[in-house]
C-alpha positions in Angstrom: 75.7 -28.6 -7.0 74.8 -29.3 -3.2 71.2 -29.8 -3.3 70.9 -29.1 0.5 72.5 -25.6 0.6 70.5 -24.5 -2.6 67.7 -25.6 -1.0 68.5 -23.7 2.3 69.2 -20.4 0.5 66.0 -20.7 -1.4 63.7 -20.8 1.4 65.7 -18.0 3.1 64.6 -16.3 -0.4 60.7 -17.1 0.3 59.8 -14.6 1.9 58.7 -11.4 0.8 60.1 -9.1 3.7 63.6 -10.7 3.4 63.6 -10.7 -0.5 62.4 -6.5 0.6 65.3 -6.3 2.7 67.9 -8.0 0.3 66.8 -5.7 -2.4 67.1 -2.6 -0.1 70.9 -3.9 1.0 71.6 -3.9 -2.6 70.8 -0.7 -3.8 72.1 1.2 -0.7 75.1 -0.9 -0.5 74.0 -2.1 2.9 72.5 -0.1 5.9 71.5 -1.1 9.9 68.5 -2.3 11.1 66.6 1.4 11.7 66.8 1.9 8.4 65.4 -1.4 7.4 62.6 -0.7 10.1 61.5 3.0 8.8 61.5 1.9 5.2 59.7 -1.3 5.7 57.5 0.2 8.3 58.2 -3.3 10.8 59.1 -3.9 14.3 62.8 -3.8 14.8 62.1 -7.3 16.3 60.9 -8.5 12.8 63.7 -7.2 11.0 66.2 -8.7 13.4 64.8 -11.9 12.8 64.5 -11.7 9.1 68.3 -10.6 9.0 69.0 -13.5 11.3 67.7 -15.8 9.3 69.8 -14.3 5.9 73.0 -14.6 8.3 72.4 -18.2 8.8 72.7 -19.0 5.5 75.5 -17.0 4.4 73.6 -14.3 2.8 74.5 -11.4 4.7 78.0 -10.6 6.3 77.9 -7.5 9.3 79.9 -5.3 11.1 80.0 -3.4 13.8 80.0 0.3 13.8 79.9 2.1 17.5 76.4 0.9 18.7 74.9 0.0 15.1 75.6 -2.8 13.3 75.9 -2.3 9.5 74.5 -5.5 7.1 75.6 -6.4 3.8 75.0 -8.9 1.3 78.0 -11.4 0.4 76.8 -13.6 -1.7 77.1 -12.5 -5.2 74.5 -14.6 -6.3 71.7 -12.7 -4.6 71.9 -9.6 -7.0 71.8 -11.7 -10.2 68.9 -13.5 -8.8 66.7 -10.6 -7.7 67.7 -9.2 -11.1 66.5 -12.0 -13.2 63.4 -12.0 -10.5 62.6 -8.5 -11.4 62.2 -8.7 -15.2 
């Protein structure tokens, strides 16, 4: 196990807003940041950082799509956590 990168992902996990976001990625099989914004009623500046911050660690992949940018999550990991979070 690398101690360092667990760490890393884990504190990318403490928050409640991106742990929001992750579980909203997951069940709609990814979406763009307006989407995140009217569901989680917060400033699109908010949710870019949040998603920023999942990128860095290797959490979310994205791609472009005309003007939007569509996010998804690509490590595998993430669902079986929030799933053994949620019971």
């Amino acid at each position: 196990m690398d101690y360092n990168k667990t760490s890393e992902l884990l504190k990318a996990l403490g928050n409640p807003v991106r742990l929001q976001i992750l579980n909203g990625l997951i069940s709609s099989h990814g979406c763009n940041v307006n989407t995140i914004v009217e569901q989680l009623r917060i400033p699109q500046s908010t949710a870019s950082q949040h998603l920023g911050i999942l990128k860095s660690r290797g959490i979310l992949t994205h791609k472009k799509e005309g003007v939007k940018t569509c996010y998804k999550v690509s490590d595998k990991r993430i669902e079986k956590l929030l799933q053994m979070f949620s019971k």
